[in-house]
C-alpha positions in Angstrom: -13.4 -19.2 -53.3 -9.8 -18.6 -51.9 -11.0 -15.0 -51.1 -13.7 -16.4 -49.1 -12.0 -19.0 -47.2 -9.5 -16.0 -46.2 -12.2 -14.0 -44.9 -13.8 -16.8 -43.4 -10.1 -17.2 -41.2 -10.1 -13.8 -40.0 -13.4 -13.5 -38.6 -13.0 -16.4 -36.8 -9.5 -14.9 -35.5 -11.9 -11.3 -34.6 -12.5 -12.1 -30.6 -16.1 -10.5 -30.2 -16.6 -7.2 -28.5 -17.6 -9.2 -25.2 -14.5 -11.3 -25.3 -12.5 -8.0 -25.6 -14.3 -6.1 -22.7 -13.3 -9.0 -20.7 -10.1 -8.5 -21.7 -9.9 -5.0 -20.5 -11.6 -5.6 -17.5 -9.0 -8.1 -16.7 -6.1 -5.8 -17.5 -7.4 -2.8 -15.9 -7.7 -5.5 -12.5 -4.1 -6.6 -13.0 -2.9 -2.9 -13.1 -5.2 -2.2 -9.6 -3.4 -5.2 -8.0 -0.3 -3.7 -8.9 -1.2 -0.5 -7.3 -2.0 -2.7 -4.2 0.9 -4.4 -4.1 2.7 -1.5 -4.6 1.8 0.3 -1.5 1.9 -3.0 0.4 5.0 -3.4 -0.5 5.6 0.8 0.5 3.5 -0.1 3.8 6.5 -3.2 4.4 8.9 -0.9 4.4 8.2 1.7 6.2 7.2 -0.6 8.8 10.3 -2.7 8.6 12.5 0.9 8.9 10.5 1.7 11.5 11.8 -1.2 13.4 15.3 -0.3 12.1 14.8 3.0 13.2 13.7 2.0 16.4 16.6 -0.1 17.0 19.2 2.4 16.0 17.6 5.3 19.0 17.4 2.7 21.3 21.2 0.6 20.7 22.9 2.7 18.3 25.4 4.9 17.5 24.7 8.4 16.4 25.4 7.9 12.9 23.4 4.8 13.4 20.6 6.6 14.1 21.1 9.5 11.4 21.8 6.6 8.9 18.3 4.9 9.6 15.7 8.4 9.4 17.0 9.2 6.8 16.4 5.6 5.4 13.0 5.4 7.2 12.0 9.2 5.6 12.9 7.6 2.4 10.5 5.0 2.4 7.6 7.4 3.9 7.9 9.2 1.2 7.8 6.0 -1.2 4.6 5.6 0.8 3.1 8.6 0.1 3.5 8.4 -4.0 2.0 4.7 -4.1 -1.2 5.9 -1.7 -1.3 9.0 -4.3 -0.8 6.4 -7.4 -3.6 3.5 -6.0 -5.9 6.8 -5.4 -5.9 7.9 -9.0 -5.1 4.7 -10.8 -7.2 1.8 -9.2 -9.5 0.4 -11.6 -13.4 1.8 -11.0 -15.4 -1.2 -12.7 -13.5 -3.6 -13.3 -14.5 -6.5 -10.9 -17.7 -8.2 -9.5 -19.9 -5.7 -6.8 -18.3 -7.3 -3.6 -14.8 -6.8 -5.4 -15.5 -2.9 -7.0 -17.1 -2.2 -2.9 -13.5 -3.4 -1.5 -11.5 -1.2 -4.0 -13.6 1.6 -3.1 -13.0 1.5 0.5 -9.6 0.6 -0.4 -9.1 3.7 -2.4 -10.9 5.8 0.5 -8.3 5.1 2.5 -5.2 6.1 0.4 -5.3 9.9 1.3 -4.8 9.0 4.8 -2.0 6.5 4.2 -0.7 9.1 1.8 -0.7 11.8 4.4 0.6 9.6 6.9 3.9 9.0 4.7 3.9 12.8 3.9 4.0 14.0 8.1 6.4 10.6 8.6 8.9 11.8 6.1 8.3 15.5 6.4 9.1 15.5 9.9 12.0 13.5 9.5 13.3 15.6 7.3 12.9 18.3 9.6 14.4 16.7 12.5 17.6 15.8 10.1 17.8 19.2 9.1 18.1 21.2 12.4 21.5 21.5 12.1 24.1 21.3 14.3 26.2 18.2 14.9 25.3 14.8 13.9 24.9 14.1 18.3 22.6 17.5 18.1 21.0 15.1 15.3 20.8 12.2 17.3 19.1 13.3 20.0 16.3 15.3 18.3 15.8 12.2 16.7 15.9 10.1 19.9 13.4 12.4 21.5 10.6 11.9 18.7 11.0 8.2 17.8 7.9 7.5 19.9 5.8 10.1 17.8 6.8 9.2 14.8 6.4 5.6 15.6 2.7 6.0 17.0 1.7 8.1 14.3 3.0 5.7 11.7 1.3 2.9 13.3 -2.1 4.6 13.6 -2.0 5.6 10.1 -1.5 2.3 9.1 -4.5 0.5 11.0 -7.2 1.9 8.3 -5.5 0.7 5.7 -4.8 -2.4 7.1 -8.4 -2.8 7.8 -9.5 -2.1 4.3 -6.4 -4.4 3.0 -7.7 -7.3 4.4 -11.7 -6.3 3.1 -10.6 -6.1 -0.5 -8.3 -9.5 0.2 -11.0 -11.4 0.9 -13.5 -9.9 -1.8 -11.0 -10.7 -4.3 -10.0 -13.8 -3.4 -6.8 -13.1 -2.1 -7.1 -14.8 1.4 -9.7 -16.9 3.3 -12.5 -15.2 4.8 -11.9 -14.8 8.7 -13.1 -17.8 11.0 -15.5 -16.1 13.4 -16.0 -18.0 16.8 -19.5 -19.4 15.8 -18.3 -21.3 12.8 -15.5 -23.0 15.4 -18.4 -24.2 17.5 -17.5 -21.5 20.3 -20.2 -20.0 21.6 -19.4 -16.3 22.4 -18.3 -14.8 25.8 
């Protein structure tokens, strides 16, 4: 009888095979909105080092200006690893239809983004390279902050549009107000 109650206990300890593919549907999520957090979190940088960088050509110092691309490459290149990472890694059936045709955009996206952090930090790296003096520096620097800057930002825009589709599939955010639902009637 004892032997029977203690078999009794642990099958009803066993979760089912449902409950534990719902487990690992849940982990494998978590782990994608890791990824995506991770390169938001690589995106927010670069951006904010980009400003930084920015700052430095336009009211720095030449060491101010060496200082921040080589701080702005830095986090390009952090950029390019998490696109390469969410590209492999993100989950491929782990969430409802809306959610998994998000992700898949989402992931579409990454080689871009990833490519876009590998030119960013590969032609800083050039540009800090040249030689010379730290002015000599400087100046090659100065002279391309508007082409790294505008290919940074164009890079960015896909993902950003794809960011905000997978946001609202999951849950994430709100889904945008158009000018219909706010009793507006279009111009």
């Amino acid at each position: 009888m004892l032997a029977l109650l203690l078999v009794a206990g642990m099958l009803q300890q066993q979760p089912s095979s449902a409950t534990v593919a719902q487990q690992e549907k849940a982990a494998a999520f978590d782990s994608t909105t890791r990824l995506v957090v991770a390169v938001g979190s690589a995106v927010a940088g670069v951006k904010s080092y980009l400003d930084l960088f920015r700052r430095a050509v336009f009211n720095g110092l030449d060491a101010d200006v060496v200082s921040s691309a080589a701080a702005l490459g830095y986090r390009c290149d952090t950029l390019r690893s998490s696109a390469l990472q969410a590209a492999r890694k993100a989950c491929r059936h782990c969430g409802s239809r809306d959610v998994q045709l998000a992700l898949e955009g989402y992931r579409g996206v990454m080689p871009e983004l990833a490519r876009t952090g590998a030119s960013c930090g590969a032609r800083l790296a050039r540009l800090l390279a040249a030689g010379g003096s730290q002015h000599d520096e400087a100046q090659g620097l100065r002279h391309a902050v508007r082409v790294i800057g505008n290919q940074i930002v164009t890079g960015l825009v896909p993902y950003e549009r794809r960011l905000q589709v997978l946001r609202v599939a999951a849950g994430w955010a709100p889904p945008p107000v158009s000018a219909s639902s706010e009793g507006h009637s279009p111009p």
